[in-house]
GUMARBA-298878 format. One record per residue: residue number from 1; z, x negated, y negated of N, C-alpha, C, CB in turn. Coordinates in Angstrom, 2 decimals. Each point is the difference from the previous one (the first is absolute). Glycine has a CB too. Layout:
<pts>
NUM, Z, X, Y, Z, X, Y, Z, X, Y, Z, X, Y
...
</pts>
This chain:
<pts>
1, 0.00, -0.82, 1.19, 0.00, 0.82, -1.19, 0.00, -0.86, -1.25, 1.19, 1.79, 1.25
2, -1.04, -2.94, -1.50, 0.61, -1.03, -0.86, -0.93, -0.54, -0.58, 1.71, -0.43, 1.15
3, -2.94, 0.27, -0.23, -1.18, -0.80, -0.17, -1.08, 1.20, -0.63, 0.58, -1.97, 2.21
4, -0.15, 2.75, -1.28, -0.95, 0.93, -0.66, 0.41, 1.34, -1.17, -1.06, -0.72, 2.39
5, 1.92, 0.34, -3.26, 0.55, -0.04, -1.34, -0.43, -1.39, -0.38, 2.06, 1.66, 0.28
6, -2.09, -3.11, -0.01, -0.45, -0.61, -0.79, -1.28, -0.40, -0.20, 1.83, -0.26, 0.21
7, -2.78, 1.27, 0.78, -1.53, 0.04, -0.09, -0.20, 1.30, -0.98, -0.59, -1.12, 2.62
8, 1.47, 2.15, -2.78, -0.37, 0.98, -1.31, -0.10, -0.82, -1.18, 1.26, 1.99, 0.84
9, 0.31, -2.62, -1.05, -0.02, -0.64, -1.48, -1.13, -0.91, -0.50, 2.33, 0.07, 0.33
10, -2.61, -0.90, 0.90, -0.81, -0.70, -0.17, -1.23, 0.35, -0.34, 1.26, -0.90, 1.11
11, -1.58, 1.97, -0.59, -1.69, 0.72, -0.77, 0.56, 0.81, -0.74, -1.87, 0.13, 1.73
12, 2.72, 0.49, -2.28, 0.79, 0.42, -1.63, -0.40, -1.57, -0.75, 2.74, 1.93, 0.85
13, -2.52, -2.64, -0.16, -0.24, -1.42, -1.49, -0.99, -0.23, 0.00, 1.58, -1.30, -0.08
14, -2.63, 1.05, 1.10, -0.88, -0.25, -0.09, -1.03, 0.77, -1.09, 0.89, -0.81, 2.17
15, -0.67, 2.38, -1.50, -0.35, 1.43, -1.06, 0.09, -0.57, -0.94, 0.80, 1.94, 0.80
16, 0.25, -1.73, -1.88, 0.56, -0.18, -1.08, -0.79, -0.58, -0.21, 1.89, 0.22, -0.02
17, -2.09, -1.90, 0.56, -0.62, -1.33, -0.92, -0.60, 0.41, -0.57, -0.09, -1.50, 0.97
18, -0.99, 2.03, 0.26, -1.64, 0.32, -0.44, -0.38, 1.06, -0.73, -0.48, -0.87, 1.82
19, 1.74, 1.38, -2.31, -0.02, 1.21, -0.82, -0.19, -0.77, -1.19, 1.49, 1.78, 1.22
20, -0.66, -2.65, -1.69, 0.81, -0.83, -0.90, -1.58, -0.83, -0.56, 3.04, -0.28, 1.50
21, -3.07, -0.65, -0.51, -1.62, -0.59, 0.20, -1.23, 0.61, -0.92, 0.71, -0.28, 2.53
22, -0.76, 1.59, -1.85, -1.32, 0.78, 0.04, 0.06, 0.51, -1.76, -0.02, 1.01, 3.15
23, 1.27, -0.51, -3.72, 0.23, 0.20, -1.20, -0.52, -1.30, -1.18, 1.97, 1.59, 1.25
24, -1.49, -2.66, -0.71, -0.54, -0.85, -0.34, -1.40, -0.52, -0.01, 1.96, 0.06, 0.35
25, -2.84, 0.30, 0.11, -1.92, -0.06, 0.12, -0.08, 0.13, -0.92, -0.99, 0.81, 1.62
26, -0.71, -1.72, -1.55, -0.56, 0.09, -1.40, -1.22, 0.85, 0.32, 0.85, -2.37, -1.07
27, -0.82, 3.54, 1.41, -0.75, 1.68, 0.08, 0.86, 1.13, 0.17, -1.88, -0.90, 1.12
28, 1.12, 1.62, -1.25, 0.63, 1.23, -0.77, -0.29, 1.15, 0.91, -0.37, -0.85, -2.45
29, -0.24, 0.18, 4.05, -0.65, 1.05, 1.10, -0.62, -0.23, 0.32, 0.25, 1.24, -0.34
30, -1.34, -0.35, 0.54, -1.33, 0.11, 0.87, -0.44, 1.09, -0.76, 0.53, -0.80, 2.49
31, -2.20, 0.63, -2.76, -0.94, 1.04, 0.02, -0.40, 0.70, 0.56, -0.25, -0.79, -0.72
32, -0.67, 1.58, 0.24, -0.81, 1.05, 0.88, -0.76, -0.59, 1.28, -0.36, 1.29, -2.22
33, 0.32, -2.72, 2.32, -0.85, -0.85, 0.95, 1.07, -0.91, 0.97, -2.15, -0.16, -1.93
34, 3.62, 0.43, 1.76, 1.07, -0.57, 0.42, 0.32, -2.00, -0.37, -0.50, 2.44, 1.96
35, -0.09, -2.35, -3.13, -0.23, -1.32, -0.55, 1.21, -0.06, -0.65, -2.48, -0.18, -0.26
36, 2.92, -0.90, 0.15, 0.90, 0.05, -1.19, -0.01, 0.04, -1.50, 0.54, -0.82, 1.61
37, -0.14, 1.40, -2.40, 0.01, -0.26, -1.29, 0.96, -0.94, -0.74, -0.89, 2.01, 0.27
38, 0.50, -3.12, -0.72, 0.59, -0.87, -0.66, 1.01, 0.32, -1.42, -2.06, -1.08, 1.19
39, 3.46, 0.91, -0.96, 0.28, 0.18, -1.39, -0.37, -0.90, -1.49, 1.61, 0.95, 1.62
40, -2.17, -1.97, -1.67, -0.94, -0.83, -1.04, -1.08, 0.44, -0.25, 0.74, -1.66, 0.56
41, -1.43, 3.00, 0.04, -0.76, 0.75, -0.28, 0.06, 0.75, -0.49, -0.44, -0.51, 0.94
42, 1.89, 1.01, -1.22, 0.13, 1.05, -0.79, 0.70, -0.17, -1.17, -0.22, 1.09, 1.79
43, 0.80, -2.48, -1.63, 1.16, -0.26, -1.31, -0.59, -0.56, -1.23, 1.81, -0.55, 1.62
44, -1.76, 0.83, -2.97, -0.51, -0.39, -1.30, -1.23, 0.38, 0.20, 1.36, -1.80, -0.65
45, -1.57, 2.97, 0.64, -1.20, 0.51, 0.04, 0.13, 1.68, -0.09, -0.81, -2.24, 1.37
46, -0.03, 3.50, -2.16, 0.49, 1.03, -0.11, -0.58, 0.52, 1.24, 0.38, 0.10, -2.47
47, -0.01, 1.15, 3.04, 0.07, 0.69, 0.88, -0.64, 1.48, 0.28, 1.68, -1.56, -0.26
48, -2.45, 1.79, 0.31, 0.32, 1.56, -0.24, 0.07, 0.68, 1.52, -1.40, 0.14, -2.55
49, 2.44, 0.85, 2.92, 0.40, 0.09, 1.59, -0.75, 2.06, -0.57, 3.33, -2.57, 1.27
50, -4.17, 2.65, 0.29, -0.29, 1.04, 0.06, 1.08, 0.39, 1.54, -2.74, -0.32, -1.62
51, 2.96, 1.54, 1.18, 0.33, 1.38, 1.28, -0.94, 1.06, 0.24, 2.22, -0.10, -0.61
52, -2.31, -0.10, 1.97, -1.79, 0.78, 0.13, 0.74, 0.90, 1.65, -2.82, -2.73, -1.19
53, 2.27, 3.67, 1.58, 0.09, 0.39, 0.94, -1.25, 0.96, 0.70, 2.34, -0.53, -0.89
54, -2.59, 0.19, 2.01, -1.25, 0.68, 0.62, -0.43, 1.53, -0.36, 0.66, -1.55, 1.86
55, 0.63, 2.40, -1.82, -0.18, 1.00, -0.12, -0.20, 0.61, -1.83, 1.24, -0.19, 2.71
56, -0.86, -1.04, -3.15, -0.55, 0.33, -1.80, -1.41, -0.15, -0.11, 2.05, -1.01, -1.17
57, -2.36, 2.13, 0.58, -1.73, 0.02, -0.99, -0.15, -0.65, -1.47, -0.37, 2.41, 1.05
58, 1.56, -2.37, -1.35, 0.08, -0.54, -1.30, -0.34, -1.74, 0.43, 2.02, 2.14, -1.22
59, -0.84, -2.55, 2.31, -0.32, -1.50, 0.53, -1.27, -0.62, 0.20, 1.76, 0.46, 0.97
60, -2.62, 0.77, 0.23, -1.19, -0.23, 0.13, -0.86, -0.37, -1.25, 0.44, 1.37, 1.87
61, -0.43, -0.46, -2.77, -0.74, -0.26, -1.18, -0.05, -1.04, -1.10, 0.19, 1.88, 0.58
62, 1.39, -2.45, -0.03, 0.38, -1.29, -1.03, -0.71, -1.63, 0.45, 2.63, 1.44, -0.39
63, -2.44, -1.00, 2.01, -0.05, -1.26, 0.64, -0.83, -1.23, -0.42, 0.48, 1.51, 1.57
64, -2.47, -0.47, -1.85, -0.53, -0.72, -0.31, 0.11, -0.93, -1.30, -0.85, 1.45, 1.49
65, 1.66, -0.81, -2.64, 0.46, -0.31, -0.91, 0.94, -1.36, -0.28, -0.51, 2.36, 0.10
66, 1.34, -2.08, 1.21, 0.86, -1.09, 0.38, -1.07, -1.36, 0.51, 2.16, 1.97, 0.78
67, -2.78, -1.97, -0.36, -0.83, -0.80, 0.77, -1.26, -0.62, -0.96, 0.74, 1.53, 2.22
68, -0.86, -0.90, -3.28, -0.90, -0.61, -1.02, 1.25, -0.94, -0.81, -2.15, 2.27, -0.27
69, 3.09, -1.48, -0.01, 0.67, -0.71, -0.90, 0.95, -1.36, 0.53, -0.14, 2.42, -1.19
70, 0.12, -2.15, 2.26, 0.34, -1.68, 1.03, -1.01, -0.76, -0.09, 1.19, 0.80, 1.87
71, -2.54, -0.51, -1.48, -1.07, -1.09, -0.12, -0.04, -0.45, -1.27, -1.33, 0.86, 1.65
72, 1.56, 0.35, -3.08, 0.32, -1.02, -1.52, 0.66, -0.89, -0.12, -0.11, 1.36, -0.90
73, 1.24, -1.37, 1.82, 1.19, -0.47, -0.42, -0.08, -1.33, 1.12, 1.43, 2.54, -1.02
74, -2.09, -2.92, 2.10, 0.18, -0.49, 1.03, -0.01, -1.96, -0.60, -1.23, 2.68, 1.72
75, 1.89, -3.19, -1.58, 0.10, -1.43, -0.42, 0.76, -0.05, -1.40, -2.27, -0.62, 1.28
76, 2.90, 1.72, -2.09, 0.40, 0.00, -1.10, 1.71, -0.31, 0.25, -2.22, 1.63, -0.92
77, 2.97, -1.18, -0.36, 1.03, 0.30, -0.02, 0.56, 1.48, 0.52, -0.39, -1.80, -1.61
78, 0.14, 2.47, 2.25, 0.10, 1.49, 0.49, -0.71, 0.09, 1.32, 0.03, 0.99, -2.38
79, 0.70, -0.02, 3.32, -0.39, 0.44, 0.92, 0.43, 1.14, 0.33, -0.35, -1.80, 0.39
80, -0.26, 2.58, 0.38, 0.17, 1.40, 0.12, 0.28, -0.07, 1.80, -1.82, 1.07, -2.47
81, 3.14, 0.10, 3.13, 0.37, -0.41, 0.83, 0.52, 1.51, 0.57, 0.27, -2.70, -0.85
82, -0.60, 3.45, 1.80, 0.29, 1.30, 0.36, 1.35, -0.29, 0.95, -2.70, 1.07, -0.20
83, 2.70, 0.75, 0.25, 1.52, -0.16, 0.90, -0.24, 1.53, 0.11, 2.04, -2.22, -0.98
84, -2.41, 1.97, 2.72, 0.40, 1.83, 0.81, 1.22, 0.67, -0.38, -0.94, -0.67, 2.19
85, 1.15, 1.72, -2.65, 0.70, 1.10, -0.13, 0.65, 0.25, 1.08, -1.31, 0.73, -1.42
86, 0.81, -0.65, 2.64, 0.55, 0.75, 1.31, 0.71, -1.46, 0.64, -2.18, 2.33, 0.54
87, 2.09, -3.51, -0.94, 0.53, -0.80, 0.85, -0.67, -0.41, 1.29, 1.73, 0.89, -1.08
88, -3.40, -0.94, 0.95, -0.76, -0.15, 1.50, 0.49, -1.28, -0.14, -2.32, 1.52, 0.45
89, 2.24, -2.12, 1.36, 0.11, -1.57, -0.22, -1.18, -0.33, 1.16, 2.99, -0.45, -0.81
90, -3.26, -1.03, 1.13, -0.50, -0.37, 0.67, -1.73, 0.41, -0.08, 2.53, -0.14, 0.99
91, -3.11, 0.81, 0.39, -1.45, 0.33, 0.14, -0.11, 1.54, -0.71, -0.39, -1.58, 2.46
92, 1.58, 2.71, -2.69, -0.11, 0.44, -0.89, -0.64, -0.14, -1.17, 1.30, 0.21, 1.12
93, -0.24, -0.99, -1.81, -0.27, -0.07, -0.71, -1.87, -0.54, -0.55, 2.93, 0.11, 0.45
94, -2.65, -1.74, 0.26, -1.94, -0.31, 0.13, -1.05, 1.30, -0.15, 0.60, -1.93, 1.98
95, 0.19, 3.11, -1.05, -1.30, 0.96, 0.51, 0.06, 0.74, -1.28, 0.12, 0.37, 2.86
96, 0.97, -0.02, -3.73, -0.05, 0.93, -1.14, -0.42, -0.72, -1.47, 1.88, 1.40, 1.38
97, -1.61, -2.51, -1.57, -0.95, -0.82, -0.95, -1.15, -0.28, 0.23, 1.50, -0.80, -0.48
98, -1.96, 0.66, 1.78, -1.16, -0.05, 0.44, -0.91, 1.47, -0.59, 1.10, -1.66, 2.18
99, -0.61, 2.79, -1.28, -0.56, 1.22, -0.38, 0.04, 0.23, -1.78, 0.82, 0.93, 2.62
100, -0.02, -1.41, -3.18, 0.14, 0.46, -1.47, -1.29, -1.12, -0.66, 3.20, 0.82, -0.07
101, -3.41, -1.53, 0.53, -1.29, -1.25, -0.33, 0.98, -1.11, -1.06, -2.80, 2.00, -0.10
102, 4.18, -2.03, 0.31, 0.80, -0.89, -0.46, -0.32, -1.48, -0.40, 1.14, 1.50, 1.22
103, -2.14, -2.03, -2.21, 0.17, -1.47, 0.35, 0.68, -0.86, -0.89, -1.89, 0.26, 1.07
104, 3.50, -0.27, -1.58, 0.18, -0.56, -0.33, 1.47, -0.02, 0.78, -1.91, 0.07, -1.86
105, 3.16, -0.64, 1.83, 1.09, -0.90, 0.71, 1.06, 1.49, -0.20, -0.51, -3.37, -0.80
106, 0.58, 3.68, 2.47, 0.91, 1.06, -0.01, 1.47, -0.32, 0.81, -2.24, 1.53, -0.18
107, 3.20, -1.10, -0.60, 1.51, -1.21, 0.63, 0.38, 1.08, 0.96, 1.33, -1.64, -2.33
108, -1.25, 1.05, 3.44, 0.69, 0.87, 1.50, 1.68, 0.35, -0.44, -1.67, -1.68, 2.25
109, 2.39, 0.82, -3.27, 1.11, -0.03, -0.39, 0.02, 0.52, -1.67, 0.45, -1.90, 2.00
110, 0.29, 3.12, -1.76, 0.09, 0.78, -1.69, 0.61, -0.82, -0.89, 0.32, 2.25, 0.73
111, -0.59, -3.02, -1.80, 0.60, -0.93, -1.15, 0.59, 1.25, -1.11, -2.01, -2.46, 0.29
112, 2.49, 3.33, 0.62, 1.05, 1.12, -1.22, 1.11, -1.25, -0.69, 0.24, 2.92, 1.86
113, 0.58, -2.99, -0.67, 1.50, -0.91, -0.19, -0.49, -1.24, -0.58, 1.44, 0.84, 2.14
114, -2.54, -1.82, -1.65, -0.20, -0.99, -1.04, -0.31, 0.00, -1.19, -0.32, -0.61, 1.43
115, -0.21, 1.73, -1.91, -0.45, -0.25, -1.47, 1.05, 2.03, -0.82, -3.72, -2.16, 0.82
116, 4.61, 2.33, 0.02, 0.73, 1.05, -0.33, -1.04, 0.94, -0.85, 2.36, -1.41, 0.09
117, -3.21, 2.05, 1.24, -0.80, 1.24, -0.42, 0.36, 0.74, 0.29, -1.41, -0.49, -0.07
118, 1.63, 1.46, -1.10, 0.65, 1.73, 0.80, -0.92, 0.76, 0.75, 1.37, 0.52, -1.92
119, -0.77, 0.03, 3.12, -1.04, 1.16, 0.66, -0.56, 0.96, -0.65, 1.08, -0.20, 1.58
120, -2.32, 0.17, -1.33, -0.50, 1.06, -0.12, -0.59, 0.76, 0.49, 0.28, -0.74, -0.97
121, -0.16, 2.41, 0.51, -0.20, 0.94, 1.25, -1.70, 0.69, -0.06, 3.04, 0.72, -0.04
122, -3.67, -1.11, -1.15, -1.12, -0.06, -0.65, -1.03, -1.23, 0.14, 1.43, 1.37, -1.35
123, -2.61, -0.99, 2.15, -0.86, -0.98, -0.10, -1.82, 0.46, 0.09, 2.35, -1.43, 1.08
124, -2.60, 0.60, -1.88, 0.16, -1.50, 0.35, 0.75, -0.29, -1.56, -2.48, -0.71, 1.97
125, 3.60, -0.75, -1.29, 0.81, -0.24, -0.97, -0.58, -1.89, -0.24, 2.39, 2.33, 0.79
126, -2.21, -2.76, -2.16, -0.41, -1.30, -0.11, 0.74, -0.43, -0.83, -1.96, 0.17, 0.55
127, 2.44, -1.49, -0.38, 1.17, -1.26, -0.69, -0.57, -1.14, -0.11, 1.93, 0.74, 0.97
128, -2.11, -0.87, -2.72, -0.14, -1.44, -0.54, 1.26, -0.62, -0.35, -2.12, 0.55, -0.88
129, 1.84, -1.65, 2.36, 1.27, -0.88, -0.99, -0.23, -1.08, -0.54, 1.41, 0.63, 1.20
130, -0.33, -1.74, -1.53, -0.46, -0.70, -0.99, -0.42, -1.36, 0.42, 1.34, 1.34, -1.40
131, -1.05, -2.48, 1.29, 0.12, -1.06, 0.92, 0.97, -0.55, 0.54, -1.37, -0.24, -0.87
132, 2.15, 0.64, -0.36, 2.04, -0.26, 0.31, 0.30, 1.10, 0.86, 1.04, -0.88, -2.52
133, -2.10, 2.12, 3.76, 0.68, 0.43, 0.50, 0.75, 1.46, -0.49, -0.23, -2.41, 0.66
134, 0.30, 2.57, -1.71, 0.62, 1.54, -0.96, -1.28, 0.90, -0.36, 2.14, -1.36, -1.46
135, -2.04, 2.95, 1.83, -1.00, 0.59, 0.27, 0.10, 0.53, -1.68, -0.06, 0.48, 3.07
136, -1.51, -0.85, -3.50, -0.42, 0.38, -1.21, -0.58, 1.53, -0.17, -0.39, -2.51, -0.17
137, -0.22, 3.10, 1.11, -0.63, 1.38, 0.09, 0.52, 0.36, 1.25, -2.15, -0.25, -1.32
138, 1.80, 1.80, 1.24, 0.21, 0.82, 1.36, -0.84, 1.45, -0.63, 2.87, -1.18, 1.14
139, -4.43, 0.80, 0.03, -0.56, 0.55, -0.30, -0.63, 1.23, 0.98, 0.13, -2.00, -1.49
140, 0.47, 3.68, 1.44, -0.57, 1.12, 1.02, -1.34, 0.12, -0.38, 2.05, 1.38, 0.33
141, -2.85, -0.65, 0.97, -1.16, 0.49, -0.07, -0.92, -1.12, 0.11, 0.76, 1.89, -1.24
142, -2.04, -1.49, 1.28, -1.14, -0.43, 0.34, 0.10, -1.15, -1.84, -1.50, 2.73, 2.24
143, 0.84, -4.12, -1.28, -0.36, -1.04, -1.19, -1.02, -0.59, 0.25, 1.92, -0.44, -0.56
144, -2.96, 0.05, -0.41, -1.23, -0.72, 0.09, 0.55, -0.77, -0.90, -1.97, 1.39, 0.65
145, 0.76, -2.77, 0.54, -0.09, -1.27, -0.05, -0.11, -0.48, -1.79, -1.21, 0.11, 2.78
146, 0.65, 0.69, -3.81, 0.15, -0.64, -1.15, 1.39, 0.71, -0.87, -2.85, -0.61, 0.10
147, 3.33, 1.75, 0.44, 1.61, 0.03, -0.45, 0.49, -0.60, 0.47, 0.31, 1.51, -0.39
148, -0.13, -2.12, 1.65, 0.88, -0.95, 0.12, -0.10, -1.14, -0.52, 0.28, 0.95, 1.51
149, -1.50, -1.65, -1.72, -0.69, -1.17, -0.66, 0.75, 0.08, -1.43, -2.56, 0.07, 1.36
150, 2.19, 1.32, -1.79, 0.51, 0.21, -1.74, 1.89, -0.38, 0.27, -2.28, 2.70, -1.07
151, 2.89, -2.12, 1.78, 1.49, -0.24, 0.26, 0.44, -1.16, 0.09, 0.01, 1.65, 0.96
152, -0.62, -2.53, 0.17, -0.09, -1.31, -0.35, 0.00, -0.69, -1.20, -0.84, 0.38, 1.61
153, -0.07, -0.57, -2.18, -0.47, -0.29, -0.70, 1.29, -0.02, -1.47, -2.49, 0.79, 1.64
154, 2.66, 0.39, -2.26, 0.82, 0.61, -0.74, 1.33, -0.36, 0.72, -1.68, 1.82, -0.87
155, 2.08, -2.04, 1.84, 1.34, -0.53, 0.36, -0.10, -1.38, -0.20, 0.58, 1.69, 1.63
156, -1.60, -2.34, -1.09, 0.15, -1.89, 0.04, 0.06, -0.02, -1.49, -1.66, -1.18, 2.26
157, 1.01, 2.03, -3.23, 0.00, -0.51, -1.73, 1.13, 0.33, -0.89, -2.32, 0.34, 0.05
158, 3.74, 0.46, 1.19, 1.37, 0.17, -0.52, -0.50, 1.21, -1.32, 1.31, -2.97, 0.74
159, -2.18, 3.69, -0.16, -0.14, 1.44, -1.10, 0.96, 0.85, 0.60, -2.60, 0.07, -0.67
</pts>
Protein backbone atom coordinates (compact mmCIF):
# COMPACT_ATOMS: atom_id res chain seq x y z
CA UNK A 1 0.00 0.00 0.00
CA UNK A 2 3.04 2.36 0.76
CA UNK A 3 4.54 2.19 -2.58
CA UNK A 4 1.63 2.55 -4.18
CA UNK A 5 0.71 5.93 -2.36
CA UNK A 6 4.16 6.83 -3.27
CA UNK A 7 3.51 6.13 -7.03
CA UNK A 8 0.20 8.58 -6.72
CA UNK A 9 2.29 11.45 -5.27
CA UNK A 10 4.73 10.89 -7.49
CA UNK A 11 2.59 11.48 -10.73
CA UNK A 12 0.74 14.40 -8.53
CA UNK A 13 4.44 15.95 -8.95
CA UNK A 14 5.17 15.02 -11.87
CA UNK A 15 1.40 16.50 -13.03
CA UNK A 16 1.94 19.60 -11.33
CA UNK A 17 5.53 20.19 -12.94
CA UNK A 18 4.27 19.97 -16.26
CA UNK A 19 1.49 22.01 -15.40
CA UNK A 20 3.96 24.57 -13.95
CA UNK A 21 6.31 23.94 -17.18
CA UNK A 22 3.61 24.14 -19.78
CA UNK A 23 2.40 27.67 -18.24
CA UNK A 24 5.62 28.65 -18.82
CA UNK A 25 5.84 28.08 -23.02
CA UNK A 26 6.53 30.33 -25.36
CA UNK A 27 2.83 29.59 -27.30
CA UNK A 28 -0.25 30.32 -26.57
CA UNK A 29 -1.78 26.71 -28.12
CA UNK A 30 -2.55 25.32 -31.16
CA UNK A 31 -4.51 26.33 -34.21
CA UNK A 32 -7.05 25.37 -36.34
CA UNK A 33 -4.18 23.04 -37.99
CA UNK A 34 -2.97 21.82 -34.38
CA UNK A 35 0.26 23.91 -34.88
CA UNK A 36 1.35 25.86 -32.33
CA UNK A 37 0.99 29.44 -31.93
CA UNK A 38 3.91 31.29 -30.77
CA UNK A 39 3.58 33.87 -28.08
CA UNK A 40 6.33 36.45 -29.95
CA UNK A 41 3.80 36.38 -32.48
CA UNK A 42 1.50 37.94 -30.84
CA UNK A 43 3.32 40.26 -28.40
CA UNK A 44 3.99 44.14 -29.45
CA UNK A 45 1.93 43.91 -32.09
CA UNK A 46 -2.04 44.90 -32.31
CA UNK A 47 -4.50 42.21 -32.45
CA UNK A 48 -7.77 42.12 -33.54
CA UNK A 49 -9.53 38.64 -32.03
CA UNK A 50 -12.71 37.59 -33.91
CA UNK A 51 -15.70 35.21 -32.28
CA UNK A 52 -17.34 33.48 -35.10
CA UNK A 53 -19.57 30.50 -34.82
CA UNK A 54 -20.87 28.06 -37.57
CA UNK A 55 -24.25 28.50 -36.89
CA UNK A 56 -23.96 32.57 -37.26
CA UNK A 57 -24.95 34.26 -40.71
CA UNK A 58 -23.80 37.33 -39.59
CA UNK A 59 -20.15 35.28 -39.07
CA UNK A 60 -20.53 33.75 -42.39
CA UNK A 61 -20.81 37.08 -43.98
CA UNK A 62 -17.91 38.66 -42.07
CA UNK A 63 -15.46 35.95 -42.64
CA UNK A 64 -14.55 36.96 -45.99
CA UNK A 65 -13.95 40.32 -44.61
CA UNK A 66 -11.78 38.91 -41.98
CA UNK A 67 -9.62 37.21 -44.50
CA UNK A 68 -9.02 40.25 -46.78
CA UNK A 69 -8.16 42.24 -43.92
CA UNK A 70 -5.39 39.61 -42.65
CA UNK A 71 -3.83 39.43 -46.08
CA UNK A 72 -3.57 43.65 -45.57
CA UNK A 73 -2.20 43.27 -42.59
CA UNK A 74 0.00 40.04 -43.15
CA UNK A 75 3.90 40.92 -42.40
CA UNK A 76 2.85 44.23 -40.61
CA UNK A 77 2.41 45.28 -37.12
CA UNK A 78 -1.23 43.63 -36.71
CA UNK A 79 -2.73 40.45 -37.08
CA UNK A 80 -6.05 39.23 -37.09
CA UNK A 81 -6.74 35.94 -35.12
CA UNK A 82 -10.30 34.06 -34.64
CA UNK A 83 -11.67 32.16 -31.77
CA UNK A 84 -14.78 29.50 -31.98
CA UNK A 85 -17.60 30.47 -29.85
CA UNK A 86 -18.68 26.86 -29.15
CA UNK A 87 -15.24 25.77 -28.00
CA UNK A 88 -14.63 23.11 -31.10
CA UNK A 89 -11.18 21.66 -30.58
CA UNK A 90 -9.00 19.51 -32.53
CA UNK A 91 -10.41 18.07 -36.29
CA UNK A 92 -13.52 19.90 -35.32
CA UNK A 93 -12.53 22.47 -35.17
CA UNK A 94 -10.05 22.18 -38.70
CA UNK A 95 -13.49 20.89 -40.26
CA UNK A 96 -15.51 24.18 -39.16
CA UNK A 97 -12.86 26.79 -40.26
CA UNK A 98 -12.39 24.82 -43.03
CA UNK A 99 -16.21 24.89 -44.01
CA UNK A 100 -16.42 28.70 -43.03
CA UNK A 101 -13.34 29.23 -45.82
CA UNK A 102 -11.31 30.54 -42.66
CA UNK A 103 -7.83 31.58 -43.81
CA UNK A 104 -6.40 33.31 -41.34
CA UNK A 105 -4.91 31.85 -37.53
CA UNK A 106 -7.77 30.39 -35.49
CA UNK A 107 -6.67 29.73 -31.55
CA UNK A 108 -8.03 26.16 -30.40
CA UNK A 109 -7.49 28.01 -26.89
CA UNK A 110 -10.01 31.13 -26.04
CA UNK A 111 -7.49 34.24 -25.10
CA UNK A 112 -10.73 35.66 -22.98
CA UNK A 113 -8.50 35.35 -19.55
CA UNK A 114 -5.29 36.48 -21.34
CA UNK A 115 -6.16 39.62 -22.63
CA UNK A 116 -9.41 39.93 -19.96
CA UNK A 117 -12.23 39.87 -22.65
CA UNK A 118 -15.67 39.95 -21.42
CA UNK A 119 -18.14 37.34 -22.78
CA UNK A 120 -20.13 37.86 -25.08
CA UNK A 121 -23.50 36.58 -25.75
CA UNK A 122 -23.74 38.48 -29.20
CA UNK A 123 -21.91 37.64 -32.27
CA UNK A 124 -20.04 38.00 -34.18
CA UNK A 125 -18.05 39.85 -31.50
CA UNK A 126 -14.43 41.57 -32.31
CA UNK A 127 -11.42 42.92 -29.92
CA UNK A 128 -8.71 45.32 -30.81
CA UNK A 129 -6.11 45.18 -28.56
CA UNK A 130 -3.22 47.04 -28.17
CA UNK A 131 0.34 45.81 -28.18
CA UNK A 132 0.75 46.19 -24.39
CA UNK A 133 -2.02 43.59 -24.47
CA UNK A 134 -5.18 46.09 -23.03
CA UNK A 135 -8.26 45.81 -25.21
CA UNK A 136 -8.80 49.13 -27.10
CA UNK A 137 -12.30 48.27 -28.92
CA UNK A 138 -15.03 45.74 -28.54
CA UNK A 139 -16.65 45.50 -31.50
CA UNK A 140 -20.68 43.55 -32.10
CA UNK A 141 -22.02 42.70 -35.40
CA UNK A 142 -20.87 42.21 -38.74
CA UNK A 143 -17.29 44.28 -39.66
CA UNK A 144 -15.59 44.91 -42.95
CA UNK A 145 -12.17 44.67 -43.70
CA UNK A 146 -11.85 48.64 -44.22
CA UNK A 147 -13.73 49.42 -40.74
CA UNK A 148 -11.57 47.57 -39.19
CA UNK A 149 -8.56 48.96 -41.20
CA UNK A 150 -10.24 52.56 -40.31
CA UNK A 151 -10.20 51.32 -36.32
CA UNK A 152 -6.85 50.45 -36.58
CA UNK A 153 -5.68 52.92 -37.96
CA UNK A 154 -7.45 55.75 -35.68
CA UNK A 155 -6.34 53.70 -32.61
CA UNK A 156 -2.42 53.32 -33.58
CA UNK A 157 -2.74 57.51 -34.17
CA UNK A 158 -4.04 57.68 -30.25
CA UNK A 159 -7.41 59.52 -31.76
Amino acid sequence: MGSRLQAVFGALILMGAGLLLGGCSDDVGLDQHGQKVATDGLENQWLVINYWAEWCGPCRTEIPELNALAGQLKGGSARVLGVNFDGLQGAELEKAAQQMGIDFTVLAQDPAERYKLPRSEALPVTYIIDPQGQVRERLTGEQTAAGLSGHLTRLKEGK
